[in-house]
C-alpha positions in Angstrom: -12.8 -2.1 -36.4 -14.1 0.2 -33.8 -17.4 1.2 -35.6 -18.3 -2.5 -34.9 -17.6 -1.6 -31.1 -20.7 -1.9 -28.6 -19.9 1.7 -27.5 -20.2 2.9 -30.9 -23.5 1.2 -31.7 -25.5 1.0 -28.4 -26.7 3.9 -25.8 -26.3 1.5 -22.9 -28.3 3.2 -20.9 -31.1 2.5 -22.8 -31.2 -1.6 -22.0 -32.1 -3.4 -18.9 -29.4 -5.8 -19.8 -26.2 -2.9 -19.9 -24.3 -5.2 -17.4 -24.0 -7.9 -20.1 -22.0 -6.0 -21.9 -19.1 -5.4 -19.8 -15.9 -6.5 -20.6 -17.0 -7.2 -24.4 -15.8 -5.5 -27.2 -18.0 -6.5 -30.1 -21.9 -6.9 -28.7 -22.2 -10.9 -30.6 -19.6 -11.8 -28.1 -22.8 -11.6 -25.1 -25.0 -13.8 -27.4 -23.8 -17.0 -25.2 -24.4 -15.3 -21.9 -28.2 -14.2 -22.6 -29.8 -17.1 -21.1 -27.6 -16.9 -17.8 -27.9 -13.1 -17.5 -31.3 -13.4 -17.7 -31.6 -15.5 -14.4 -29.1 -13.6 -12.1 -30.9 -10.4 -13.5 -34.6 -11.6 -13.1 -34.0 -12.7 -9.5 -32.9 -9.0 -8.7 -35.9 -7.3 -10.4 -38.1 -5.3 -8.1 -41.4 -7.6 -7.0 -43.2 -4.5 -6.7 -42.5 -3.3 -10.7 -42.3 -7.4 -11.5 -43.9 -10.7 -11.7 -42.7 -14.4 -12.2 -44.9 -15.9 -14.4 -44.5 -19.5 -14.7 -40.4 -20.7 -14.9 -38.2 -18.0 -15.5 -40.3 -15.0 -17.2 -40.5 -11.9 -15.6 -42.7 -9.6 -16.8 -43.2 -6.1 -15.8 -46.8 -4.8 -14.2 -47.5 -1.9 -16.6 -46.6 -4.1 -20.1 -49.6 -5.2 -22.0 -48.9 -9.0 -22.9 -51.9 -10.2 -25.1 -53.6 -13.4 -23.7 -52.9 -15.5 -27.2 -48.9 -14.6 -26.8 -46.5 -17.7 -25.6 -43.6 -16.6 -23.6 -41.0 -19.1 -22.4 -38.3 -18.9 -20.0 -35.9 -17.2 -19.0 -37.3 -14.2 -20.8 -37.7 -10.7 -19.0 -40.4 -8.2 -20.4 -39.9 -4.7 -19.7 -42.2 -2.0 -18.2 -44.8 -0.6 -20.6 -43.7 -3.3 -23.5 -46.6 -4.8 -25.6 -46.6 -8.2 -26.7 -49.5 -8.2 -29.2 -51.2 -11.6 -30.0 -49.6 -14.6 -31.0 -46.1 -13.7 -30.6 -43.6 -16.5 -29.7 -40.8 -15.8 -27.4 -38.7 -19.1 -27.5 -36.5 -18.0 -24.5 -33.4 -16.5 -24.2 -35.5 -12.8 -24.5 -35.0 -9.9 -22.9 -38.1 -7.0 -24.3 -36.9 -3.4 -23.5 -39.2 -0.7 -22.1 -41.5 0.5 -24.6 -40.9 -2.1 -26.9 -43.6 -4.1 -29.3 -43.2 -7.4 -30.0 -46.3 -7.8 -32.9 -48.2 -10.1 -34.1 -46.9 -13.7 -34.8 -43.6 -12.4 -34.7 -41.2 -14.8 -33.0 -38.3 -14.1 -30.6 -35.2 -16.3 -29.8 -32.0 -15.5 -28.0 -32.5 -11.4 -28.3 -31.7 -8.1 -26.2 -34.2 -6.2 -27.5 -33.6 -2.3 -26.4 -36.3 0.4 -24.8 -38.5 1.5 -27.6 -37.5 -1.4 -30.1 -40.4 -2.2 -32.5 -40.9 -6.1 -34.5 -44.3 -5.6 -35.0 -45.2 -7.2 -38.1 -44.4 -11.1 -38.8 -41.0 -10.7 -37.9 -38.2 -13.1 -36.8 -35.9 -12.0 -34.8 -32.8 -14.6 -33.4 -29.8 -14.4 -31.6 -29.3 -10.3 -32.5 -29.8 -7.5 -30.3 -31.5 -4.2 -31.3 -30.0 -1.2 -30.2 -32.8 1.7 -28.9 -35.5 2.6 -31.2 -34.5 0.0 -33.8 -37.6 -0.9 -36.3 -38.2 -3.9 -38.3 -40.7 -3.5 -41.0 -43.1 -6.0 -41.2 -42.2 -9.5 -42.8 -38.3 -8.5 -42.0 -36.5 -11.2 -40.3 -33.2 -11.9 -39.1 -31.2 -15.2 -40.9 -29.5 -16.5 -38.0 -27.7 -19.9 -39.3 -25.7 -20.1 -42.6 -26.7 -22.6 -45.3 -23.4 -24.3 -44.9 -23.9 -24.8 -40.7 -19.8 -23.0 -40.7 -19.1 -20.5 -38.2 -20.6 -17.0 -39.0 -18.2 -14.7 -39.9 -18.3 -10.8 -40.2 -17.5 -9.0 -43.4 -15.8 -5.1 -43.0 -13.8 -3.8 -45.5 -10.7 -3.9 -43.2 -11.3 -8.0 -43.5 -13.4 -10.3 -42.2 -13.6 -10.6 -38.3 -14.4 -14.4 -37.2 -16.9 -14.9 -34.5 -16.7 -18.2 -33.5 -20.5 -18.6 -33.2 -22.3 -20.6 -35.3 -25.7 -18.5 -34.7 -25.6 -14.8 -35.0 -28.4 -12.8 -36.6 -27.8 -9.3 -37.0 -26.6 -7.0 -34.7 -28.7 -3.5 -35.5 -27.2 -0.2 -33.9 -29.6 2.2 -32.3 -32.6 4.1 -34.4 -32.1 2.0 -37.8 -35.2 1.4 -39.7 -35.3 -1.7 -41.3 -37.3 -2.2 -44.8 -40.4 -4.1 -44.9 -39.7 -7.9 -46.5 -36.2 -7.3 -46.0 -33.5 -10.2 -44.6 -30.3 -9.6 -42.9 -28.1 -12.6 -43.0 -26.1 -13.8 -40.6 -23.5 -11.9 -39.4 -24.9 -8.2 -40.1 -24.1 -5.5 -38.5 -26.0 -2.1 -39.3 -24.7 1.2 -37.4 -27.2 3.6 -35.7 -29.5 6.2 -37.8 -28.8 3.5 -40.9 -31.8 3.0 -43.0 -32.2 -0.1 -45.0 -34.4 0.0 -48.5 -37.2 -2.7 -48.4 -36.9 -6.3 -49.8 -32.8 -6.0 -49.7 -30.9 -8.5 -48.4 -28.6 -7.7 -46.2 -24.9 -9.2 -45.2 -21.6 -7.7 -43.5 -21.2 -4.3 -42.4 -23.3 -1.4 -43.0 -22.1 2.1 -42.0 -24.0 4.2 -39.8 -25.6 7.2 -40.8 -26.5 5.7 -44.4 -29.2 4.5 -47.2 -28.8 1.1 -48.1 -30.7 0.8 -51.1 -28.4 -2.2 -52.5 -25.3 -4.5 -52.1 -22.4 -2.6 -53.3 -24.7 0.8 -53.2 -24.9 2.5 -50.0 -25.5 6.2 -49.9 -24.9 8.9 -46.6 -27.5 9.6 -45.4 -28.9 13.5 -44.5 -29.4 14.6 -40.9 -31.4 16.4 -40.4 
């Protein structure tokens, strides 16, 4: 289902980490490789943009990472990014350009792209975040299913199996996710999507829509 494709839900250019993603078709298929990628890339980095703080974290010279915040490695944190106080980054973490990672919010095997915002008492685990994504405060992303099977994806064209047995959500660029709101494992929301607060989320939601619902999802206007 090619609406489920990295090239229709990611601006590439808009990530640190675009290499990653060559060679895949659907973007869970990189979760594994995030850790890894993270070293090779880190090494390359510019020492004149970068520093290596402690074992394996990177973090840019212009982004403002609050004294109370805990960052371990491999994690890279991008220039101008602001990691307010008392995140936790558990590793595995790559923070875009611009981003903001807020307040007690908590990070775990993530591509977050430029300009992503978790700024609120959000969880955030193996999912990636296309550009200008949002998470409203208190939204988190369910990364394990109750029963511990393999995560699977749910299209209406059937269900696609992943293989993985931790997959968050995988949110296309500029969706605007509802405060209180969790997307279960497996989702996968397409760019300029909004999703209503307190829903709960699973499967495939089209791009360009209003989830207000499960089973009622409306187009949404562009303006």
């Amino acid at each position: 289902m090619k609406e489920l494709t990295v090239k229709e839900l990611y601006t590439l250019e808009e990530t640190i980490a675009k290499d990653i993603f060559e060679g895949a078709t659907y973007p869970w298929e990189v979760l594994p490789k995030i850790g890894e990628f993270i070293l090779r890339l880190g090494e390359e980095l510019s020492k004149d943009e970068y520093d290596k703080v402690g074992e394996d974290v990177w973090i840019a010279k212009s982004a403002n990472v609050f004294e109370s915040a805990y960052i371990h490695g491999p994690a890279i944190i991008g220039k101008n990014a602001e990691v307010r106080q008392c995140a936790f980054i558990r590793g595995n973490a790559i923070v875009g350009e611009g981003a903001v990672v807020g307040n007690s919010t908590e990070l775990k095997n993530v591509i977050l792209f430029n300009k992503v915002q978790v700024p609120h008492y959000n969880y955030v685990g193996d999912s990636i975040l296309g550009y200008k994504a949002h998470m409203g405060a208190g939204s988190i992303t369910s990364n394990v299913k109750s029963d511990k099977k393999l995560v699977v994806v749910k299209t209406p064209e059937g269900n696609i199996e992943t293989g993985i047995k931790k997959f968050g959500a995988m949110l296309g660029d500029e969706v605007e996710v509802g405060c209180g709101t969790v997307l279960n494992p497996g989702s996968v929301v397409g760019s300029h999507t909004n999703i209503y607060p307190l829903s709960s989320v699973r499967g495939y939601v089209p791009a360009g829509s209003i989830y207000k619902r499960q089973g009622e999802v409306v187009d949404k206007i562009m303006e």
